[in-house]
VOBALO-600426 format. One line per 10 residues: their letters; for each residue x, y, z of N, C-alpha, C. Coordinates in nm, 4 decimals, always signed. Layout:
// residues N
a> X,Y,Z,X,Y,Z,X,Y,Z ~ ...
This chain:
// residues 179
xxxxxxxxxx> -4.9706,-5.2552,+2.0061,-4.9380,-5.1686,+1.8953,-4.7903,-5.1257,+1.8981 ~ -4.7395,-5.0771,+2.0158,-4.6034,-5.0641,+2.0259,-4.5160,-5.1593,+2.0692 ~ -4.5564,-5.2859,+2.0708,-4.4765,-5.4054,+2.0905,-4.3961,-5.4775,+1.9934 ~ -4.2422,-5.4608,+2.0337,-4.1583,-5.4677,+1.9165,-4.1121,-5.6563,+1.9890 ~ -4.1351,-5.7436,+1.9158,-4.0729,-5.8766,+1.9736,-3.8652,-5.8383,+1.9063 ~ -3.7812,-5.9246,+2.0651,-3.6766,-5.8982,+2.0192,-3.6152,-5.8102,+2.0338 ~ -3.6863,-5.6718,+2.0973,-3.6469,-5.5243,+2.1111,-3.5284,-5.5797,+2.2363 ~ -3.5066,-5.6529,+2.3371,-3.4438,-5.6519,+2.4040,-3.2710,-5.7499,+2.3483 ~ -3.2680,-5.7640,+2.2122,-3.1432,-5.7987,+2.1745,-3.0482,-5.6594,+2.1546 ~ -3.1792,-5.5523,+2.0830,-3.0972,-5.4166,+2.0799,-3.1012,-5.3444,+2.1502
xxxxxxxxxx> -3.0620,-5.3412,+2.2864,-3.0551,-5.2779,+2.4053,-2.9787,-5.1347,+2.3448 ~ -3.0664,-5.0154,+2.4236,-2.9315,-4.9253,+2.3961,-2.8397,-4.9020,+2.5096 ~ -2.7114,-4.8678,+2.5069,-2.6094,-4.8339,+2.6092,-2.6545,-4.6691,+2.6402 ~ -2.6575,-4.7457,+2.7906,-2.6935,-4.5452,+2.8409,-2.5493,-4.5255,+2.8583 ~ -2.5370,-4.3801,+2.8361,-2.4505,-4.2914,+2.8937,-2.4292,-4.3069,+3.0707 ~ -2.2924,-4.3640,+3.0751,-2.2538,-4.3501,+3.2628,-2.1908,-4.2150,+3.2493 ~ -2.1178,-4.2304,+3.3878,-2.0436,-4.0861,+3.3699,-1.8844,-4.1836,+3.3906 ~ -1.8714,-4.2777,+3.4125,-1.7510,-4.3316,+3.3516,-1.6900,-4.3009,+3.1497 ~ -1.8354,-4.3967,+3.0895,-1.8461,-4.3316,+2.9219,-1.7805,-4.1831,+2.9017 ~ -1.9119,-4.0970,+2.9542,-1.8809,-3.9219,+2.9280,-1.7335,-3.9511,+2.9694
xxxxxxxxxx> -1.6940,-3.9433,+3.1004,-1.5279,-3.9574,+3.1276,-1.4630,-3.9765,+3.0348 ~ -1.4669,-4.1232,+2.9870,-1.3511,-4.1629,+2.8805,-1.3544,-4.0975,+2.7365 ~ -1.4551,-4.0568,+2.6633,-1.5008,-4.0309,+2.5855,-1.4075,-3.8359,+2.5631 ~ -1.4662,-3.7796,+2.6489,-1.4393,-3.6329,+2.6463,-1.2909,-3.6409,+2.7292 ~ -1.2323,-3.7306,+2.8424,-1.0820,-3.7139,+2.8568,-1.0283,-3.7748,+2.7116 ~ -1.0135,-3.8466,+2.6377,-0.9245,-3.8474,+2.5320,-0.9630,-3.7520,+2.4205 ~ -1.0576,-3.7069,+2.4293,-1.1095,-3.5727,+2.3071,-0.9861,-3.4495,+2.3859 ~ -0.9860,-3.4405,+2.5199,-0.9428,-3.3118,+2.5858,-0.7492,-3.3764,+2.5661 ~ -0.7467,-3.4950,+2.6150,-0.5898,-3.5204,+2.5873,-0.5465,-3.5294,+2.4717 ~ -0.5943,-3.5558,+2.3635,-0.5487,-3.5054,+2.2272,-0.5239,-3.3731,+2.2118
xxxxxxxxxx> -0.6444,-3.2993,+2.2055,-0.6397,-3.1614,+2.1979,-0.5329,-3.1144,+2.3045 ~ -0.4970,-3.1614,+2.3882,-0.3923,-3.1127,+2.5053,-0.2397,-3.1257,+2.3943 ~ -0.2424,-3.2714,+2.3487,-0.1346,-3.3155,+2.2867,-0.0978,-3.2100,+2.1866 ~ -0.1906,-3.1729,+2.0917,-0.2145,-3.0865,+1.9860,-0.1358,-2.9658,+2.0414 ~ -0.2200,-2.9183,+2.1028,-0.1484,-2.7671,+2.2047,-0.0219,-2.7683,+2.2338 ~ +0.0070,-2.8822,+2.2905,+0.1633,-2.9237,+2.3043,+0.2755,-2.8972,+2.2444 ~ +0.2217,-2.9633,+2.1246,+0.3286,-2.9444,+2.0457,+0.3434,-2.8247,+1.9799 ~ +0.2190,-2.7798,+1.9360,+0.2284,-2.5762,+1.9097,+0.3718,-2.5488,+2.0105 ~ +0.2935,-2.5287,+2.1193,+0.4143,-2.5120,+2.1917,+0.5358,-2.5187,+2.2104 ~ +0.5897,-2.6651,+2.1909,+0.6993,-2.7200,+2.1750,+0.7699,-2.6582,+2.0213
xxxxxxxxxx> +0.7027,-2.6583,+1.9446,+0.7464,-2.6240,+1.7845,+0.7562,-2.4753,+1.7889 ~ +0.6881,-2.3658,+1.8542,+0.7326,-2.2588,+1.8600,+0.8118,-2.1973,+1.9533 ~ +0.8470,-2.2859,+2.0522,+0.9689,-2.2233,+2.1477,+0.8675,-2.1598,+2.2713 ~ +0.7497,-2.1894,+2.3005,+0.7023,-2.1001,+2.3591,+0.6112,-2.1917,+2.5142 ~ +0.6788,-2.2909,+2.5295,+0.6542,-2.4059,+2.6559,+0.7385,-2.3243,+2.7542 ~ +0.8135,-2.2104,+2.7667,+0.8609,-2.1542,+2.8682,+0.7792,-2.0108,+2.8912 ~ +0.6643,-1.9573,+2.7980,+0.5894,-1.8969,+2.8313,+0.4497,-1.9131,+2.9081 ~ +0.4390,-1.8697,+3.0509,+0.3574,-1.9223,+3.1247,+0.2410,-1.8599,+3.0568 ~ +0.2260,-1.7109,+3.0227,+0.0977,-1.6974,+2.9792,-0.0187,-1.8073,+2.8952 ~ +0.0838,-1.7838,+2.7745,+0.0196,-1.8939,+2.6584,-0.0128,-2.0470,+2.7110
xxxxxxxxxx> +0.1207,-2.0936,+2.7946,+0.1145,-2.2287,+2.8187,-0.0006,-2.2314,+2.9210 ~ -0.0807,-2.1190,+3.0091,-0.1654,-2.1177,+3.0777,-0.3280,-2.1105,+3.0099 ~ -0.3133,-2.0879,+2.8418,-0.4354,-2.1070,+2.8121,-0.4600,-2.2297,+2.7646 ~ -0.3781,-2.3190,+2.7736,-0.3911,-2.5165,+2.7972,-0.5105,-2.5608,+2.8964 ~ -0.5074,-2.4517,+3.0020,-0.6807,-2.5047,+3.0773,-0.7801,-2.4988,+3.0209 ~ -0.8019,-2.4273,+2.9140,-0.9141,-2.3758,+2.8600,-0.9656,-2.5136,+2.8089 ~ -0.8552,-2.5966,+2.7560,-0.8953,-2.7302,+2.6905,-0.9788,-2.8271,+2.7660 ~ -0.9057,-2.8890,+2.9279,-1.0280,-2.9473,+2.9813,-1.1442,-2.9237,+3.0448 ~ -1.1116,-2.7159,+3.0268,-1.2260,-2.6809,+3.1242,-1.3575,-2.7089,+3.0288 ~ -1.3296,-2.6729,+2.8959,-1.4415,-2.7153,+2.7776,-1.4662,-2.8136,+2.7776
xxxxxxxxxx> -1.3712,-2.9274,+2.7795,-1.4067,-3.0839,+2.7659,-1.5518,-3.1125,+2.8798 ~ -1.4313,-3.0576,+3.0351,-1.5437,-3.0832,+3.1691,-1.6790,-3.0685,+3.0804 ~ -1.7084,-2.9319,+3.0474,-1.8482,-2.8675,+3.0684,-1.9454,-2.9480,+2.9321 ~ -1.8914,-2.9489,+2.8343,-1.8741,-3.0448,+2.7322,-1.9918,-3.2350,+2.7517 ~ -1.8691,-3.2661,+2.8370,-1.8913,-3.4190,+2.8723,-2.0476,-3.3735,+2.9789 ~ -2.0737,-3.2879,+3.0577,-2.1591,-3.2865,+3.1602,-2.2883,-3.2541,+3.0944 ~ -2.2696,-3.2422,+2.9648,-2.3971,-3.1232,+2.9425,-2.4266,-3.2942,+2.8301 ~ -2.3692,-3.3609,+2.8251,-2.3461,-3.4431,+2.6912,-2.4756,-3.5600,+2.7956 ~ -2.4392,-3.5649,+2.9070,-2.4403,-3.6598,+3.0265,-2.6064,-3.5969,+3.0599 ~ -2.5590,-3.4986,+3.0919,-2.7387,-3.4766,+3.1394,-2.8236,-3.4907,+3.0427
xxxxxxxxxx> -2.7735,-3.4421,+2.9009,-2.8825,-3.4357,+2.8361,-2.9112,-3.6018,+2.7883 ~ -2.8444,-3.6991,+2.8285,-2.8945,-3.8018,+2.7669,-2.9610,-3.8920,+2.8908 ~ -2.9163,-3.7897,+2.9943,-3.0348,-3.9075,+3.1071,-3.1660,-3.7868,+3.1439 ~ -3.2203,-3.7907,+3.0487,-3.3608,-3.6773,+3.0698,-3.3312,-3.5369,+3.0938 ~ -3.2067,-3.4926,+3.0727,-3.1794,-3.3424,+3.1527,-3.1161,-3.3666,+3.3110 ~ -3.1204,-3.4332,+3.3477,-3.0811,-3.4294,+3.4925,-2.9593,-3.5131,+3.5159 ~ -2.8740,-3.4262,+3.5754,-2.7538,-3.5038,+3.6595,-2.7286,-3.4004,+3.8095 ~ -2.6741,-3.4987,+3.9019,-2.6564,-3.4286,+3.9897,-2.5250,-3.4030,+4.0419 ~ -2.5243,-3.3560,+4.1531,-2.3995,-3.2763,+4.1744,-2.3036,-3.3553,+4.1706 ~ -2.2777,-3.4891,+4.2487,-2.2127,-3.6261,+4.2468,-2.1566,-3.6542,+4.1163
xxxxxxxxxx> -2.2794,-3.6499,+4.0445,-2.2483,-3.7451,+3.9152,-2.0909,-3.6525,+3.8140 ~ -2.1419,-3.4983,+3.8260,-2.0567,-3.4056,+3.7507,-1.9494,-3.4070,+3.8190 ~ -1.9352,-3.4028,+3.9202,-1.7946,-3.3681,+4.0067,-1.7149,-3.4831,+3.9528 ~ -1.7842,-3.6347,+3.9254,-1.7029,-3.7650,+3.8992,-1.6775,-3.7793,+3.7568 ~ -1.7346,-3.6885,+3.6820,-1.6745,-3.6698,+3.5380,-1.5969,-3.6000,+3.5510 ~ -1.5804,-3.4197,+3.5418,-1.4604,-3.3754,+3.5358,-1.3708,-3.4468,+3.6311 ~ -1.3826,-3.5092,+3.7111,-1.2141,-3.5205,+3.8042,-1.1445,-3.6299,+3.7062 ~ -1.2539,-3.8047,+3.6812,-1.2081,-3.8800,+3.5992,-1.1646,-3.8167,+3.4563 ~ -1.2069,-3.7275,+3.4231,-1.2031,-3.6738,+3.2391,-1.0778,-3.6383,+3.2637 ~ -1.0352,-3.4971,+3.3897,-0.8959,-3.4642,+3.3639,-0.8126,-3.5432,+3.4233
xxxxxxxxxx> -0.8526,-3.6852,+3.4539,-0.7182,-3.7782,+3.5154,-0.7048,-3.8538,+3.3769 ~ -0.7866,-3.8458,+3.2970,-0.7726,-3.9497,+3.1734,-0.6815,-3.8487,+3.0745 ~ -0.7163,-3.7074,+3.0874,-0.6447,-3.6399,+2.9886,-0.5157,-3.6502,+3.0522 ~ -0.5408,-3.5822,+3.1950,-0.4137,-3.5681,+3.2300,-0.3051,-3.6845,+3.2010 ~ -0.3288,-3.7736,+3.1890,-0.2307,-3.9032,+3.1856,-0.1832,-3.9106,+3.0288 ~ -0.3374,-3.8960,+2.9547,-0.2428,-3.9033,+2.8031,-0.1431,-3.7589,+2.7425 ~ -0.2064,-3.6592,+2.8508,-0.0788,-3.5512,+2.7840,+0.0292,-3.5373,+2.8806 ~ +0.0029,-3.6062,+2.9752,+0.1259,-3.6206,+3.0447,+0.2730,-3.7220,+2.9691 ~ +0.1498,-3.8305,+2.9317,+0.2586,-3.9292,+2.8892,+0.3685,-3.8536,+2.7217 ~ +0.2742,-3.8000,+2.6565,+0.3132,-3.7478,+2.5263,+0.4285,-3.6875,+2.5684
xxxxxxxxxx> +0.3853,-3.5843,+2.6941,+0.5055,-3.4592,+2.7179,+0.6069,-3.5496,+2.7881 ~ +0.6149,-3.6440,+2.8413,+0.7125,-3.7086,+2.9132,+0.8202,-3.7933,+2.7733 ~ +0.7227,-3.8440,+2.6899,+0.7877,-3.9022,+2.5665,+0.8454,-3.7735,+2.4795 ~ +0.7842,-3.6771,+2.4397,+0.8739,-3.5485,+2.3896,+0.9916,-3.5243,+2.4571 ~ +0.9534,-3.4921,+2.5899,+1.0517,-3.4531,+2.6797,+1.2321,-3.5721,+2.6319 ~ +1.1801,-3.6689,+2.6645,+1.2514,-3.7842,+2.6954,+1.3771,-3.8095,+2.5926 ~ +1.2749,-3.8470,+2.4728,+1.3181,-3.8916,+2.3403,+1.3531,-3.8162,+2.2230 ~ +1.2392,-3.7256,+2.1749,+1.1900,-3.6009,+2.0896,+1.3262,-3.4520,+2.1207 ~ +1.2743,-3.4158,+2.2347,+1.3716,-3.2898,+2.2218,+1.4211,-3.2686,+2.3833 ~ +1.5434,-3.3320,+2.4037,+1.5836,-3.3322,+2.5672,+1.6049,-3.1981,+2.6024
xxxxxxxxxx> +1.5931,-3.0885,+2.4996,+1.6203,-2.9465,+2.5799,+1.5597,-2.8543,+2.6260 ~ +1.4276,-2.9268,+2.6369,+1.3142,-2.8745,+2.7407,+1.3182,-2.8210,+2.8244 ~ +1.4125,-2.9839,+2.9361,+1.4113,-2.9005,+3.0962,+1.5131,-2.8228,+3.0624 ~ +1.6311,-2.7923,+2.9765,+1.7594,-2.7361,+2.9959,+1.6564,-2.5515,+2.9594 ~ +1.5827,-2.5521,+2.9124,+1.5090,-2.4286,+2.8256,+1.4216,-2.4000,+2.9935 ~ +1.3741,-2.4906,+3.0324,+1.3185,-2.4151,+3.1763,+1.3843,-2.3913,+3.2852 ~ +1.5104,-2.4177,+3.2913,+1.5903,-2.4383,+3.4091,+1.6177,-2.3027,+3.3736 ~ +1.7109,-2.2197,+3.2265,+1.7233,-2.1022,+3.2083,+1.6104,-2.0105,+3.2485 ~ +1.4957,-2.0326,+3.1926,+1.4279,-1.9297,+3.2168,+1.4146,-1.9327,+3.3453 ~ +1.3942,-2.0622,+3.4594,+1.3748,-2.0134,+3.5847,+1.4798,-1.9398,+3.6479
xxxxxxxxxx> +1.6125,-1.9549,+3.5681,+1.7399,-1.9088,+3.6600,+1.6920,-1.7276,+3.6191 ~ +1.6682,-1.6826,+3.4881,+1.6357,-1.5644,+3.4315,+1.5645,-1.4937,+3.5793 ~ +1.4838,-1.5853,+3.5826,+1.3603,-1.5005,+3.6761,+1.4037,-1.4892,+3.8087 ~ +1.5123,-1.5973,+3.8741,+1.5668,-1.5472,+4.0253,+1.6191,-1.4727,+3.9879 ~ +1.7244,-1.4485,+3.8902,+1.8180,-1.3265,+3.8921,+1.7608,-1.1855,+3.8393 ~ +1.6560,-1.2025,+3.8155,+1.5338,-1.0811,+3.8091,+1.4829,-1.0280,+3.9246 ~ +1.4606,-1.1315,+4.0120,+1.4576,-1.0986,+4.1502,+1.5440,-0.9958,+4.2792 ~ +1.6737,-1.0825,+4.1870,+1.8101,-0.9792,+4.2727,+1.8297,-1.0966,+4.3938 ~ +1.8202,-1.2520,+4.3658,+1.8713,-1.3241,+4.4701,+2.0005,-1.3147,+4.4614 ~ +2.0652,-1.3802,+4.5573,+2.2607,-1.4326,+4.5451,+2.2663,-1.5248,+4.4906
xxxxxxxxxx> +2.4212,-1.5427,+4.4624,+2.4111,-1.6705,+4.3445,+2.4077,-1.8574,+4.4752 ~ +2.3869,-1.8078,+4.5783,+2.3886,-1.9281,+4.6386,+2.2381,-1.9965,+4.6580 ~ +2.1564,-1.8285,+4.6718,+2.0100,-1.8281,+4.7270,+1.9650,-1.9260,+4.5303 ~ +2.0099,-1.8978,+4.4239,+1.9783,-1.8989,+4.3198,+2.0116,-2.0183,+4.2755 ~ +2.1671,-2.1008,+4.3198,+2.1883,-2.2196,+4.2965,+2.0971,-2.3552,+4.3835 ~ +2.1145,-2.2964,+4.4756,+1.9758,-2.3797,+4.5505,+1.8522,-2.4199,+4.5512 ~ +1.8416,-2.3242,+4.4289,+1.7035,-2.2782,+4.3864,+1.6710,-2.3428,+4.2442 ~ +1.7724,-2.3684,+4.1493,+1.7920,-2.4280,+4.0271,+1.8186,-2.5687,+4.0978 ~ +1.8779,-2.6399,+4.1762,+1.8996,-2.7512,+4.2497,+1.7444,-2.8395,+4.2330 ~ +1.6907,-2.7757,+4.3316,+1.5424,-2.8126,+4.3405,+1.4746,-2.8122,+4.1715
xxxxxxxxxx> +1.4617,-2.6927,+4.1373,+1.4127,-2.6685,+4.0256,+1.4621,-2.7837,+3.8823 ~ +1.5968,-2.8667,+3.8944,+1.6074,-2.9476,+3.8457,+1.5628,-3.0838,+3.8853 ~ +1.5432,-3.0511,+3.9976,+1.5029,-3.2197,+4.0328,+1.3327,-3.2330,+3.9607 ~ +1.2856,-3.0879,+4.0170,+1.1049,-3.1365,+3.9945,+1.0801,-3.0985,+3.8161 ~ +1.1852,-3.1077,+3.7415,+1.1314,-3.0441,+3.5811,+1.1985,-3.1670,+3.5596 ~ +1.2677,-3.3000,+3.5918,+1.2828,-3.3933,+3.5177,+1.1753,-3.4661,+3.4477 ~ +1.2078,-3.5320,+3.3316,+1.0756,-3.5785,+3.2836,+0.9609,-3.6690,+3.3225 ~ +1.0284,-3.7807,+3.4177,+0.9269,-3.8367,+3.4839,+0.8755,-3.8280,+3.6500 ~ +0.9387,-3.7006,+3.6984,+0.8923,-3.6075,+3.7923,+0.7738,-3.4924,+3.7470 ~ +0.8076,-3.4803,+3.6401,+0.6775,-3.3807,+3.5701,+0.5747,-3.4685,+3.5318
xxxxxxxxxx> +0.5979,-3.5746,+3.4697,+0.4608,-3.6417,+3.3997,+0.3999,-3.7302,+3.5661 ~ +0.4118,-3.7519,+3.6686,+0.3635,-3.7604,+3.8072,+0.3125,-3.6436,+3.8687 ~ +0.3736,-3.5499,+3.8937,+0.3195,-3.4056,+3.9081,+0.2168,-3.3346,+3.8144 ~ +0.2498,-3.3774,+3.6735,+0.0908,-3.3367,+3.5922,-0.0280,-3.4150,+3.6114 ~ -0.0002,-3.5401,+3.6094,-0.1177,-3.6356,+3.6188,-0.1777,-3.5731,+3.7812 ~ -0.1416,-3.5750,+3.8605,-0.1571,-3.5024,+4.0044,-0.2533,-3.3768,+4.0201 ~ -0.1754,-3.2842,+3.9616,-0.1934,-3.1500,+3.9333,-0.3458,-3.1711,+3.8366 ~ -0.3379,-3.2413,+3.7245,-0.4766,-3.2420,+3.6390,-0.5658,-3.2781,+3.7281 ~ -0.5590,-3.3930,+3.7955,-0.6998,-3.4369,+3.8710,-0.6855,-3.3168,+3.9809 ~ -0.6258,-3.2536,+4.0888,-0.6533,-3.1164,+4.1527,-0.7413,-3.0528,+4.0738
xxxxxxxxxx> -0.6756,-2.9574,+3.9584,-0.7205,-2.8605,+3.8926,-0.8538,-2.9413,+3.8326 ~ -0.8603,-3.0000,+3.7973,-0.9604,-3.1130,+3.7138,-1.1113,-3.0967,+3.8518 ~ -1.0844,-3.1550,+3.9538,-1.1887,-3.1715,+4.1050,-1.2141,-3.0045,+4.1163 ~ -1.0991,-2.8705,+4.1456,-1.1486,-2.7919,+4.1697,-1.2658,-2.7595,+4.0347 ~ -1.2232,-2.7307,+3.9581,-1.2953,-2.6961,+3.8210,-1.4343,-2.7424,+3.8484 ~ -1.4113,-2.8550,+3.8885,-1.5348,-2.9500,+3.8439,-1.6654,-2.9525,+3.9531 ~ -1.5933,-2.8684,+4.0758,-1.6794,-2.8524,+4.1759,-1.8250,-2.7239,+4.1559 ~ -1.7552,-2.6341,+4.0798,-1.7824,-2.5207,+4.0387,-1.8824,-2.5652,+3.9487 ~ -1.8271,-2.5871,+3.8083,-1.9505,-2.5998,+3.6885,-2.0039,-2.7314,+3.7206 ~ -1.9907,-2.8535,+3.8412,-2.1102,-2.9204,+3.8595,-2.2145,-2.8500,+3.9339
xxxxxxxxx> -2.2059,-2.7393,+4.0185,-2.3137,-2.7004,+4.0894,-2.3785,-2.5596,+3.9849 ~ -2.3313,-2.5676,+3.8624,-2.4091,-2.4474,+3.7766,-2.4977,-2.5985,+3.7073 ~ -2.4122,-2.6719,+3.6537,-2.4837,-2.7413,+3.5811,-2.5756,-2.8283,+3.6555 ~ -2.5573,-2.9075,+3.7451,-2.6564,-2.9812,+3.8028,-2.8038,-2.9677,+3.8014 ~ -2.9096,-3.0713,+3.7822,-3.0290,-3.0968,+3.8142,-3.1174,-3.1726,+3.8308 ~ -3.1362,-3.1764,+3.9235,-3.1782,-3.2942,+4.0841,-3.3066,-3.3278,+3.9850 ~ -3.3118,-3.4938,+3.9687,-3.4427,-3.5259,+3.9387,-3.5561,-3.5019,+4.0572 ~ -3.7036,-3.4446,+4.0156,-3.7997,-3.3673,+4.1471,-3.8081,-3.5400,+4.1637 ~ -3.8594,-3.5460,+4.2850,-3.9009,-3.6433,+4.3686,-4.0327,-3.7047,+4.3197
């Protein structure tokens, strides 16, 4: 009665957690891109606050892709499986908003790093360093805000922040198929 002849030409594709990965990192690196440029267009990529609610993007994606994932393999994923989505999701975002900001940076508007180098100099001399403790300090600070020193250090930094994140809401979300 329920025998469909042929049913095996239309196989369906399950959900891996590679899929969820790719799927929800380019949903989260767009939306990263998007954010970006807010940023960039309002002058406000040297404000850490704002530029700090940019996590919010893959932390949604993470939780997003995991819940997308369990619910299509019966409800259950386990701790393994989530930890290997968010880390892959924010290495996939991380790379496409890395690359955008490295191409802005680059091509688009070169006065990026010159706009963070000020504000970092602002903030030693807020401090009350010397101007030697301060030139030494912008030295460094220029080497690691070049553009393709930052887009290596973000891609880096995303999968960190990406694994810690992901350690957390895989063990809320997780659930162990019973035996």
């Amino acid at each position: 009665p329920n025998y469909q002849p042929f049913n095996y030409i239309r196989m369906e594709q399950q959900l891996t957690t590679a899929r969820a990965s790719l799927k929800w990192g380019l949903i989260s690196g767009v939306a990263s891109i998007v954010f970006l440029t807010v940023l960039y267009v309002t002058g406000q990529v040297t404000n850490q606050g704002i530029s700090s609610l940019g996590l919010i993007i893959p932390i949604v994606a993470i939780v997003l892709a995991m819940k997308e994932f369990r619910t299509a393999n019966g409800g259950f994923m386990t701790y393994g499986q989530g930890l290997g989505i968010g880390t892959l999701l924010t290495g996939i975002s991380g790379f496409i908003s890395g690359t955008y900001g490295y191409i802005y940076n680059e091509f688009i508007d070169s006065t990026i790093q010159q706009q963070i180098l000020d504000k970092s100099r602002e903030q030693l001399e807020n401090r009350g360093m010397d101007d030697a403790q301060i030139e030494a300090a912008m030295e460094m600070t220029a080497k690691f805000t070049s553009p393709g020193i930052t887009f290596v250090i973000g891609i880096i930094m995303s999968i960190i922040i990406g694994f810690v994140v992901s350690l957390i809401i895989s063990a809320i979300m997780k659930k162990d198929k019973p035996f």
